[in-house]
DSSP file (Angstrom, degrees, kcal/mol; ACC not computed):
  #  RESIDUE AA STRUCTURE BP1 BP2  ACC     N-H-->O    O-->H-N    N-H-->O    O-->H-N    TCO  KAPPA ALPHA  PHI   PSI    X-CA   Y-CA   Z-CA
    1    1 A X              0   0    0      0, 0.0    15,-4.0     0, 0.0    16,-0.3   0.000 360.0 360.0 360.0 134.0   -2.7  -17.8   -6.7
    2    2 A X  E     -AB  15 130A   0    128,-0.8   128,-1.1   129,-0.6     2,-0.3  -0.917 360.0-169.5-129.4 160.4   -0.9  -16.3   -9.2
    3    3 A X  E     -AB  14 129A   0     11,-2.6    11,-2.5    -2,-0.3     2,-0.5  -0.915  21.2-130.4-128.9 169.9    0.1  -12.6  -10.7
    4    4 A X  E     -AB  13 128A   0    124,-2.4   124,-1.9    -2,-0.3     2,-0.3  -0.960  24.0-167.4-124.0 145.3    1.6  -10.7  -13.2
    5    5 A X  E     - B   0 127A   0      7,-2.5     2,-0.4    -2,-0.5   122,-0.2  -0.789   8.4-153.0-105.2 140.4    4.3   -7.9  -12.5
    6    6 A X        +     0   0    0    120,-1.5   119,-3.4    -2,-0.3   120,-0.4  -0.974  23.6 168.8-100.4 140.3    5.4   -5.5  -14.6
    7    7 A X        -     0   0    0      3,-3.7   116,-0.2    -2,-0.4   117,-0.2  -0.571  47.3 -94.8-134.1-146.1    8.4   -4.5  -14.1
    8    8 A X  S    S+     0   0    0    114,-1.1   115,-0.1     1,-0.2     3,-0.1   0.866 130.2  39.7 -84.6 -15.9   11.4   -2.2  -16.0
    9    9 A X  S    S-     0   0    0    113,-0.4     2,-0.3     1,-0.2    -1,-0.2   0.722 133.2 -71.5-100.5 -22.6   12.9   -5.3  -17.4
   10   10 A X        -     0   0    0     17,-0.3    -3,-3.7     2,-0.0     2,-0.5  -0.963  63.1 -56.2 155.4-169.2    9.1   -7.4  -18.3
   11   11 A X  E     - C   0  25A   0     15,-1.1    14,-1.5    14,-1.0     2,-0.3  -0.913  43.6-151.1-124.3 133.9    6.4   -9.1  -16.5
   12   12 A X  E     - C   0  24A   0     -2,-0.5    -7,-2.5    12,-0.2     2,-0.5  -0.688  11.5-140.3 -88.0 162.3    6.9  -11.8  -14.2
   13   13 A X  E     -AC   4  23A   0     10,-2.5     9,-4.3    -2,-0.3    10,-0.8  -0.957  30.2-172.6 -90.9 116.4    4.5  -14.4  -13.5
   14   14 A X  E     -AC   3  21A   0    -11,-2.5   -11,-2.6    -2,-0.5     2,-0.5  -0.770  23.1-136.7-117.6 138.7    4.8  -14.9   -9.6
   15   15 A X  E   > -AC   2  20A   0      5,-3.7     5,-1.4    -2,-0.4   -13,-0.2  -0.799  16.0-161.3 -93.9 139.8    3.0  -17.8   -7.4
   16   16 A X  T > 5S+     0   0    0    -15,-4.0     3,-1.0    -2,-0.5    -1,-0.2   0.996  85.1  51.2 -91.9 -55.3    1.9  -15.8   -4.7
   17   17 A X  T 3 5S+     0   0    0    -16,-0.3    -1,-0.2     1,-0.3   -15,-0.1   0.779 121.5  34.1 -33.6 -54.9    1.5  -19.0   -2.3
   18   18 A X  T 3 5S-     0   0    0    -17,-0.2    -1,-0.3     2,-0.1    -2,-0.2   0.166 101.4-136.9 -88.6  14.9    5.1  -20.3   -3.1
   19   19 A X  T < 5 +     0   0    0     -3,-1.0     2,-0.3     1,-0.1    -3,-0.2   0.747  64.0 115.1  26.9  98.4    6.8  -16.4   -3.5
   20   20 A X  E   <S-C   15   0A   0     -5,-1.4    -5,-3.7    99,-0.0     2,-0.7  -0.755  72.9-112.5-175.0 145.0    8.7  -17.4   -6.6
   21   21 A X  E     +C   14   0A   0     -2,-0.3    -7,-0.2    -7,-0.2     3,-0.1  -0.593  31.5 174.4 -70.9 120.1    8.8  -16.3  -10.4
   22   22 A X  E     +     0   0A   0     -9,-4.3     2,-0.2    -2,-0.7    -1,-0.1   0.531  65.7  17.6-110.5   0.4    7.6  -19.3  -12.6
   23   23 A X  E     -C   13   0A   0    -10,-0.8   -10,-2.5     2,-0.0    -1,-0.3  -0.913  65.2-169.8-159.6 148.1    7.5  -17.5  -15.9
   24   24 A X  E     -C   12   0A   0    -12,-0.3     2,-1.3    -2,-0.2   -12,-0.2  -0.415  11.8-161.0-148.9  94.9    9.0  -14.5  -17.4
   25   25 A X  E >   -C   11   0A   0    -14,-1.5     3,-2.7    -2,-0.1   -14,-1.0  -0.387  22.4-135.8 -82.9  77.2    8.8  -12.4  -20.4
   26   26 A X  T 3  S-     0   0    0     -2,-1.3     2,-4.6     1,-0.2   -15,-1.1   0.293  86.8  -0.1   0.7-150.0   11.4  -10.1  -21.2
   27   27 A X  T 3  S+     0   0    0    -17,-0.2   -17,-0.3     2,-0.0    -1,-0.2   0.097  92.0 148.3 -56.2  31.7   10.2   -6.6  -22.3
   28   28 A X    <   -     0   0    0     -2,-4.6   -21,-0.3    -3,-2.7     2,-0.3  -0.332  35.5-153.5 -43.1 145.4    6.6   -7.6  -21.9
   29   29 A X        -     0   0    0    -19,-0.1     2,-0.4   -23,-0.1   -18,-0.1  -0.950   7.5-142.8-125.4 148.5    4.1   -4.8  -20.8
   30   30 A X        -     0   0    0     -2,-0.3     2,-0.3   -23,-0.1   -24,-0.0  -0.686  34.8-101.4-100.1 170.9    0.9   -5.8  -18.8
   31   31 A X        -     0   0    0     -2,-0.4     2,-0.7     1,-0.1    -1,-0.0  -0.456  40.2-110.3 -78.6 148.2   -2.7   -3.2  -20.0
   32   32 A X        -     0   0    0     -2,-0.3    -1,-0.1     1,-0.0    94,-0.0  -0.862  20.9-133.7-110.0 121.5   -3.6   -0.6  -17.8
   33   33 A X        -     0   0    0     -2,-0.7     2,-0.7     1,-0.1    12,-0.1  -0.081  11.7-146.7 -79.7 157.6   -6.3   -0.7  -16.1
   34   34 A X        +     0   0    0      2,-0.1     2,-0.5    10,-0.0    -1,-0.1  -0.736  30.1 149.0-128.8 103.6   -8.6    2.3  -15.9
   35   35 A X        -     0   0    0     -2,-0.7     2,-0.7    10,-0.3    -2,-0.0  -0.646  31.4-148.0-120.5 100.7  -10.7    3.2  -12.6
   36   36 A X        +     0   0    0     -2,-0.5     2,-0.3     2,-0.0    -2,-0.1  -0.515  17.5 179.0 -49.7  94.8  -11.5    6.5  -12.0
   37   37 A X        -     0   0    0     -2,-0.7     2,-1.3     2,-0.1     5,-0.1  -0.855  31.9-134.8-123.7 159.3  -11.7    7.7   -8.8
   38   38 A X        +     0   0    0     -2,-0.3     2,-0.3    31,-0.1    -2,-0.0  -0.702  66.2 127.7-101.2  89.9  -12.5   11.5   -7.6
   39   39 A X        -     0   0    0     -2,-1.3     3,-0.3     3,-0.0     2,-0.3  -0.862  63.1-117.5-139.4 143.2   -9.6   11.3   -4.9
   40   40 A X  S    S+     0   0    0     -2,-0.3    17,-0.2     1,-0.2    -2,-0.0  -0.620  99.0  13.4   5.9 110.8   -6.6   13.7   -4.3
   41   41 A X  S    S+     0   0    0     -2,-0.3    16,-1.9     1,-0.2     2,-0.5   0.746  82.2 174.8  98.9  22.0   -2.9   12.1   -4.8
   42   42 A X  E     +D   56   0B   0     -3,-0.3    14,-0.2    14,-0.2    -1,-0.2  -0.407   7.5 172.6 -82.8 103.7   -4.5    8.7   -6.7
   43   43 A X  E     -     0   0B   0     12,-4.1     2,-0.3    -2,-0.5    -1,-0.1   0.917  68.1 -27.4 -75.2 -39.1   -1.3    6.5   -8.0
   44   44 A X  E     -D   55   0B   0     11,-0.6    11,-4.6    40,-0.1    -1,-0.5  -0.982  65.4-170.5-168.3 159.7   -3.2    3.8   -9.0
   45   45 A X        -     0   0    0     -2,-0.3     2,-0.3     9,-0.3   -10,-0.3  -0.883   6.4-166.7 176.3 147.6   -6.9    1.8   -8.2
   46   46 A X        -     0   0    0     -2,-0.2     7,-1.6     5,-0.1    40,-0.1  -0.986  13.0-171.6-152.5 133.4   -8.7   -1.2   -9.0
   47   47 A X        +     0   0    0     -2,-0.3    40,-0.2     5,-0.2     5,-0.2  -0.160  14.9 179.1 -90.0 172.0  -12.4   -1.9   -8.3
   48   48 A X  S >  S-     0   0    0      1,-0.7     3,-0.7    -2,-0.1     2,-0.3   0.038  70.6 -29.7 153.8 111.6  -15.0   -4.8   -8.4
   49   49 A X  T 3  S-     0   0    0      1,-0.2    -1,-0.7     2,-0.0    18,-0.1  -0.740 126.2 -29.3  74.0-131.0  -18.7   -4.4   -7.4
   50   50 A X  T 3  S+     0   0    0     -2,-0.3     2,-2.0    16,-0.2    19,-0.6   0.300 115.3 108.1 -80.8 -17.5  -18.7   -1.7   -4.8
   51   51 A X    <   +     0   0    0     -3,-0.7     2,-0.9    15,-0.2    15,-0.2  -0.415  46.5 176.7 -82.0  92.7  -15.6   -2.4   -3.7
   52   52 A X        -     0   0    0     -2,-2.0    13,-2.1    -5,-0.2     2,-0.6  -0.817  14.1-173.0-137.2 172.3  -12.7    0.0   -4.4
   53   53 A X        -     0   0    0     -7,-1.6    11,-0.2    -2,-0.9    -7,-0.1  -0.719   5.0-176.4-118.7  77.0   -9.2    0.4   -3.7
   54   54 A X        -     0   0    0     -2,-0.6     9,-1.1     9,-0.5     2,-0.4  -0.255  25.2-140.3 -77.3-175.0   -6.8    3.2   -4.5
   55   55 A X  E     -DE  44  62B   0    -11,-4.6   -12,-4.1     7,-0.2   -11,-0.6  -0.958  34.5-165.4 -94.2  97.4   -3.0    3.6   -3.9
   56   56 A X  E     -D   42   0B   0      5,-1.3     2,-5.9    -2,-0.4    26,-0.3  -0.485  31.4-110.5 -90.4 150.5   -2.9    7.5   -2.8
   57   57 A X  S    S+     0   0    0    -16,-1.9     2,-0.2    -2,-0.3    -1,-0.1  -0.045  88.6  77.9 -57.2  47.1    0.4    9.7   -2.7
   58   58 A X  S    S-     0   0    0     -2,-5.9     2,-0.3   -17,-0.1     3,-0.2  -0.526  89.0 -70.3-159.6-158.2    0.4    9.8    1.3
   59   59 A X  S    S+     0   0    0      1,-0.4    18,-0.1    -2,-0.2     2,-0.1  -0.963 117.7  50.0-146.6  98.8    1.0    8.1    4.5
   60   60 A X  S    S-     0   0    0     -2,-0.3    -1,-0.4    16,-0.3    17,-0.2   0.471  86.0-151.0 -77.6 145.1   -1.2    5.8    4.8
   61   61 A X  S    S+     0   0    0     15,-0.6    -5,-1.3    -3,-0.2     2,-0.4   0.418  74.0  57.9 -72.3  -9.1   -0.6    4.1    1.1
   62   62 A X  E     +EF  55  75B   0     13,-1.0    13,-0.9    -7,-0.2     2,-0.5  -0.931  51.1 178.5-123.7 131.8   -4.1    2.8    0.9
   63   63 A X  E     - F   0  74B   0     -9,-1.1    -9,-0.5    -2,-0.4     2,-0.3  -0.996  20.5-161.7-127.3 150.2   -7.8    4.2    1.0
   64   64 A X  E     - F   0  73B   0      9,-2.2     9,-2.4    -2,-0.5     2,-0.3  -0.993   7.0-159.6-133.5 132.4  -10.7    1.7    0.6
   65   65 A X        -     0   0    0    -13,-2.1     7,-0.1    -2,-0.3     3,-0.1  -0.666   9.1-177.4-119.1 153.6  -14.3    2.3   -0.3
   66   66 A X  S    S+     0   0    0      5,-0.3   -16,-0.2    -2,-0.3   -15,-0.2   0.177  84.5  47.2-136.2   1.1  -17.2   -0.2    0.4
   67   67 A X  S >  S-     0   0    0      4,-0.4     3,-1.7   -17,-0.2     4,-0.3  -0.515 129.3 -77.0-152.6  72.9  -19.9    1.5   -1.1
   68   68 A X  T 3  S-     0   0    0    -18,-0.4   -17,-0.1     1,-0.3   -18,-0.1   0.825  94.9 -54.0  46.4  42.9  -18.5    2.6   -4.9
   69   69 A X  T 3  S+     0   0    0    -19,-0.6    -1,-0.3     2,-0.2   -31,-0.1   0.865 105.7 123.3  70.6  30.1  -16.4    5.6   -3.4
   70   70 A X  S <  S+     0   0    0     -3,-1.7     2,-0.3     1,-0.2    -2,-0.1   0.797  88.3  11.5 -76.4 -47.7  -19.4    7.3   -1.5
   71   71 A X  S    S-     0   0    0     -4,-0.3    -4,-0.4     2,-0.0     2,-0.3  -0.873  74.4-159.0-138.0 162.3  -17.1    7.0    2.0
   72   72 A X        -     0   0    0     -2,-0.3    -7,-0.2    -7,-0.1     2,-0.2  -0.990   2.0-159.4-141.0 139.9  -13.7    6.1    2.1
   73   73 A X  E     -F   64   0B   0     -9,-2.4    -9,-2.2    -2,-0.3     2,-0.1  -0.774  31.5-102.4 -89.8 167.1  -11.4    4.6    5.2
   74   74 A X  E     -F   63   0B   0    -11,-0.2     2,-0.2    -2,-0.2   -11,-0.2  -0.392  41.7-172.7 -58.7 146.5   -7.8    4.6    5.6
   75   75 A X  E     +F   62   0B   0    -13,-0.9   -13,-1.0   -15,-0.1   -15,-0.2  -0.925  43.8  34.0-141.4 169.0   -5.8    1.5    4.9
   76   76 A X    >   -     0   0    0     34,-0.7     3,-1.2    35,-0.4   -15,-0.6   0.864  53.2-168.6  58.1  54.7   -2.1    0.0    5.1
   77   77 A X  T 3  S+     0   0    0      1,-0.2    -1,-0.2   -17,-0.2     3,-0.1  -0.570  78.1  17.2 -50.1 111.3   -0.8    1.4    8.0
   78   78 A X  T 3  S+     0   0    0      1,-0.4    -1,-0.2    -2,-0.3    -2,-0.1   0.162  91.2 125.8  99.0 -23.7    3.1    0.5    7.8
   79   79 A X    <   -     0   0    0     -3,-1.2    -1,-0.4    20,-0.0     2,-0.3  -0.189  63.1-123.5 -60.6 167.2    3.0   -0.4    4.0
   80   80 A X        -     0   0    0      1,-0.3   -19,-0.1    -3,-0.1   -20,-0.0  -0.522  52.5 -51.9-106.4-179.8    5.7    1.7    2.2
   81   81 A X  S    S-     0   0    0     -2,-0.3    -1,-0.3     1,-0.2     2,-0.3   0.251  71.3-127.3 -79.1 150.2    4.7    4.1   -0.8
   82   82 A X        +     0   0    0    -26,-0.3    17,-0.3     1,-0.1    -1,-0.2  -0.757  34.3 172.5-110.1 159.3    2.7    2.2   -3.5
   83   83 A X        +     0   0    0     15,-7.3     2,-0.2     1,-0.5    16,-0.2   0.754  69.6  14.5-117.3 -36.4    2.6    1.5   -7.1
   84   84 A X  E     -G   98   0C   0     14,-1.5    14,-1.1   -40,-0.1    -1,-0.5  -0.783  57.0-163.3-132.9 141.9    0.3   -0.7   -8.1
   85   85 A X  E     -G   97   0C   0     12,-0.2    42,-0.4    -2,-0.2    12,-0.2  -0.847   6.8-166.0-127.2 170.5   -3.4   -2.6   -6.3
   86   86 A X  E     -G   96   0C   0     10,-1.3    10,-1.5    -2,-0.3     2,-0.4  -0.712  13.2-158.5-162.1 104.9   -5.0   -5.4   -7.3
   87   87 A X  E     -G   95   0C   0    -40,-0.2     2,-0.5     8,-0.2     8,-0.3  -0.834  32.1-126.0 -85.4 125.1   -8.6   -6.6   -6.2
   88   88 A X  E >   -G   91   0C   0      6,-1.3     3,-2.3     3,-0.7     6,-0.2  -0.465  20.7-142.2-104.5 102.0   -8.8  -10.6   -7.0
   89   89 A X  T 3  S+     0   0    0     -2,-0.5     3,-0.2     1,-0.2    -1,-0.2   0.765  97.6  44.7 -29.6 -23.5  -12.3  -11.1   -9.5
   90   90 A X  T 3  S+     0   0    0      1,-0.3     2,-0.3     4,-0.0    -1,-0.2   0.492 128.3  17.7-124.6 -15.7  -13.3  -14.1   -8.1
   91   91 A X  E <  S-G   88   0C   0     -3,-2.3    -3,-0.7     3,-0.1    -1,-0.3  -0.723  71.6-166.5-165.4  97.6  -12.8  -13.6   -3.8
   92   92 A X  E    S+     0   0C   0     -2,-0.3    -3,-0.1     1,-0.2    -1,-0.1   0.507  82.1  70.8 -61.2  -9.0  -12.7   -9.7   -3.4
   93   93 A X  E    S+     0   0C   0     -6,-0.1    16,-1.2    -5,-0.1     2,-0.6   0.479  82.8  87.8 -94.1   7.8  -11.5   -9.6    0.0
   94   94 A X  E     +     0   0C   0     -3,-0.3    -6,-1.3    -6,-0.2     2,-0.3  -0.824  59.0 163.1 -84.1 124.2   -7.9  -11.0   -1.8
   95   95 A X  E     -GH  87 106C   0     11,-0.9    11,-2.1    -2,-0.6     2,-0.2  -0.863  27.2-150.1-158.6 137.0   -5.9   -7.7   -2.9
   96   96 A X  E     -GH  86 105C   0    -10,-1.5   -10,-1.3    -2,-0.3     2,-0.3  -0.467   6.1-146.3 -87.6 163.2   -2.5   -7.5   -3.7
   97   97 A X  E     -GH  85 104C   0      7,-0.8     7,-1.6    -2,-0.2     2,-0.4  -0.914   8.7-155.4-125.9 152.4   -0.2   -4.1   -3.0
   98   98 A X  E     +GH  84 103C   0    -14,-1.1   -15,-7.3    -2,-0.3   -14,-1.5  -0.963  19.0 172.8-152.0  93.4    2.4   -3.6   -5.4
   99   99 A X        -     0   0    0      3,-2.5    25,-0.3    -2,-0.4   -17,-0.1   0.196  51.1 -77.0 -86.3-143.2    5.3   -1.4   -3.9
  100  100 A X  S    S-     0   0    0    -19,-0.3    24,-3.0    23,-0.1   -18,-0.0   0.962 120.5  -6.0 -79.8 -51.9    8.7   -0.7   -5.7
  101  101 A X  S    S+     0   0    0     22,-0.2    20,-1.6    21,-0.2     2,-0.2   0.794 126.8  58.1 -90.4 -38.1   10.2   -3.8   -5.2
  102  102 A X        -     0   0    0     18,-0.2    -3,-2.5    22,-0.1     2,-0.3  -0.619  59.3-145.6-100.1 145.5    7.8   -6.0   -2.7
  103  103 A X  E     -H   98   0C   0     16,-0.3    13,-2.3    13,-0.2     2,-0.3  -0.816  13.1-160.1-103.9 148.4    4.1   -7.2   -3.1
  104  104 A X  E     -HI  97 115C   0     -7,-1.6    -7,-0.8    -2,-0.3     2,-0.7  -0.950   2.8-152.7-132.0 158.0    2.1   -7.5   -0.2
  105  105 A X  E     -HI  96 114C   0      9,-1.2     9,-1.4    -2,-0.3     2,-0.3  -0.873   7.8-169.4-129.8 146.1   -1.1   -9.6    0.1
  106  106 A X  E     -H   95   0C   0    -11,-2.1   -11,-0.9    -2,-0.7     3,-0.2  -0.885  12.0-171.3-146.3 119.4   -4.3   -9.3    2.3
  107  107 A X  S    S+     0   0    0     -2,-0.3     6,-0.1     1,-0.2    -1,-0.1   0.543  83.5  70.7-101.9 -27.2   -7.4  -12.1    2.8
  108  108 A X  S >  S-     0   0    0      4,-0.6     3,-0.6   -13,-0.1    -1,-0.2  -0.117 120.0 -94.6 -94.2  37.8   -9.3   -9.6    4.5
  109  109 A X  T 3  S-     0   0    0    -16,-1.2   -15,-0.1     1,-0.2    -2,-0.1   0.821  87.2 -58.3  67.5  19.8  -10.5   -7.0    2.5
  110  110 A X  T 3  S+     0   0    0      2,-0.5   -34,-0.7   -17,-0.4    -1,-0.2   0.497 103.8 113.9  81.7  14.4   -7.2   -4.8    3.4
  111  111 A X  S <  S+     0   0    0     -3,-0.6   -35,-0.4     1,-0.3     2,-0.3   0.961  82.9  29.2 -83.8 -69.1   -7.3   -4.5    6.8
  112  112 A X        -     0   0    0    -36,-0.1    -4,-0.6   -37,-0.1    -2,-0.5  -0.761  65.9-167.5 -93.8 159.2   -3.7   -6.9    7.3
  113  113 A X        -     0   0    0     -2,-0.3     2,-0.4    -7,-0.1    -7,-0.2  -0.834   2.2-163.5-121.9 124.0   -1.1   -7.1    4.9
  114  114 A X  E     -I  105   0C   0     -9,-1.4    -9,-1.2    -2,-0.2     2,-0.1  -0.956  24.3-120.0-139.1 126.9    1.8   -9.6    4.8
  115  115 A X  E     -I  104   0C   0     -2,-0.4     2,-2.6   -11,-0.2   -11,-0.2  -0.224   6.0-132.9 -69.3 156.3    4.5   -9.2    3.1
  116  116 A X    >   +     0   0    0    -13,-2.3     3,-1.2     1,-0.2   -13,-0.2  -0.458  42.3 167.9 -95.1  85.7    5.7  -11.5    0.4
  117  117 A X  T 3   +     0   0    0     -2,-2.6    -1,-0.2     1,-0.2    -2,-0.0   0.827  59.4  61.2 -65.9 -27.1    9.2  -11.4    2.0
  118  118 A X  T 3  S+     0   0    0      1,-0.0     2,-0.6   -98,-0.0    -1,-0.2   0.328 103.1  57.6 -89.2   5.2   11.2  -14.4    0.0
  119  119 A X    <   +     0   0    0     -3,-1.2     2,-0.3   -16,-0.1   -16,-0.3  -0.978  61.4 179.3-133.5 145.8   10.7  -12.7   -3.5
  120  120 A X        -     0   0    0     -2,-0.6     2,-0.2   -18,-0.1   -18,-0.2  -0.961   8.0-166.8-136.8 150.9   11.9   -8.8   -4.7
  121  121 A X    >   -     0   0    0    -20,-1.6     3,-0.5    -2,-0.3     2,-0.1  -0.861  22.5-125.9-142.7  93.3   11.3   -7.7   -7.9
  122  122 A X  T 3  S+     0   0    0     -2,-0.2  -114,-1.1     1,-0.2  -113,-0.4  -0.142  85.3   1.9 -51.1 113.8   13.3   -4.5   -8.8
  123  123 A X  T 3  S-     0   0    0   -116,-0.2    -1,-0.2     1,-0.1     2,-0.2   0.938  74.5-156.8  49.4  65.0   11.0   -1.6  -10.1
  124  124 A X    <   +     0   0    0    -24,-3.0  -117,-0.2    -3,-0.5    -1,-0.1  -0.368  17.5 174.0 -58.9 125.9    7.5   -2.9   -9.9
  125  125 A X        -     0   0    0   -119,-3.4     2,-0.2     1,-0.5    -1,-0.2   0.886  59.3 -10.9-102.9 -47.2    5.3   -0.9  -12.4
  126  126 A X        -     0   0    0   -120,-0.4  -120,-1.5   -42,-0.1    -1,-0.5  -0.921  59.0-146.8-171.8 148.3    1.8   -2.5  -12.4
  127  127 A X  E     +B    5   0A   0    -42,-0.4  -122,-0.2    -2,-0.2     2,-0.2  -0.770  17.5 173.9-133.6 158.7    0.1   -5.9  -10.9
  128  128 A X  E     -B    4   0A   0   -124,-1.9  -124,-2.4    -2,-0.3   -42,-0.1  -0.712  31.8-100.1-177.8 131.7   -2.8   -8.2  -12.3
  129  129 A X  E     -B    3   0A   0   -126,-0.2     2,-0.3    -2,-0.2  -126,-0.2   0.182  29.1-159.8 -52.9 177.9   -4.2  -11.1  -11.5
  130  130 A X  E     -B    2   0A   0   -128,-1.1  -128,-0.8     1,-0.1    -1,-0.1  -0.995  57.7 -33.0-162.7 122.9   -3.6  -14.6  -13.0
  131  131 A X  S    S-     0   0    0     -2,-0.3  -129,-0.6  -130,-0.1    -1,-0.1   0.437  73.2-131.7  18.9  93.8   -5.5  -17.9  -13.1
  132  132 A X        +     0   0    0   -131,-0.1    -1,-0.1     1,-0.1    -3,-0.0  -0.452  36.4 166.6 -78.3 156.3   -7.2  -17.7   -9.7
  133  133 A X              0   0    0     -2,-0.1    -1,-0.1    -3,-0.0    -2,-0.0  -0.390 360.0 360.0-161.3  68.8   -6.9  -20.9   -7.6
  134  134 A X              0   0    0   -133,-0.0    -2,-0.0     0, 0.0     0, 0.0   0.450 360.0 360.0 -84.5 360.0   -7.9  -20.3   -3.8
């Protein structure tokens, strides 16, 4: 599994399996994605089917919807402040978190999180997926 980072400096391309940068583009910028959700404090959110997934301004960093943003639960209990989400096209219950420096990854639709402790990345801006391979 791979992603793209933006960060202040470019976007990396990081193997999420192996935590390590395997390509990187100087002052690259990645597109910004646009989901709109009618939420309070909304940093950033990324969708796909029914499923979505903001970053909110708050404690806990995550809210998740399972039925297009009709009901919402709490998520990431213990994550730090967010910047960035990322819902995986191809196996939705894959989403990355994108904090200032650290990514975190979750196989379960966002209920756990583990961080991707052996890579930091200084002033993470925005995440996106990459050639899925799961």
């Amino acid at each position: 599994m791979r992603a793209a980072v933006e960060t202040g400096e470019g976007v990396a391309v990081v193997d999420l399996e192996d935590e390590e940068i395997v390509e990187f583009e100087d002052g690259a910028t990645l597109d910004e994605r646009t989901v709109t959700v009618e939420l309070p404090l909304v940093v950033a959110a990324d969708a796909s089917g029914a499923l979505v997934v903001a970053v909110v301004s708050r404690r806990p960093p995550l809210v998740v919807s399972r039925d297009a943003g009709s009901t919402w639960r709490e998520s990431g209990h213990g994550l730090p402040p967010g910047r960035d989400v990322a819902i995986s096209p191809d196996h939705p219950d894959v989403i990355l978190f994108a904090a200032k420096t650290r990514l975190y990854l979750s196989r379960d639709g966002g209920r756990f999180w583990n961080p991707l402790a052996a890579l930091e990345l200084d002033g993470i801006r925005r995440i996106t997926w990459v050639g899925e391979e799961i």
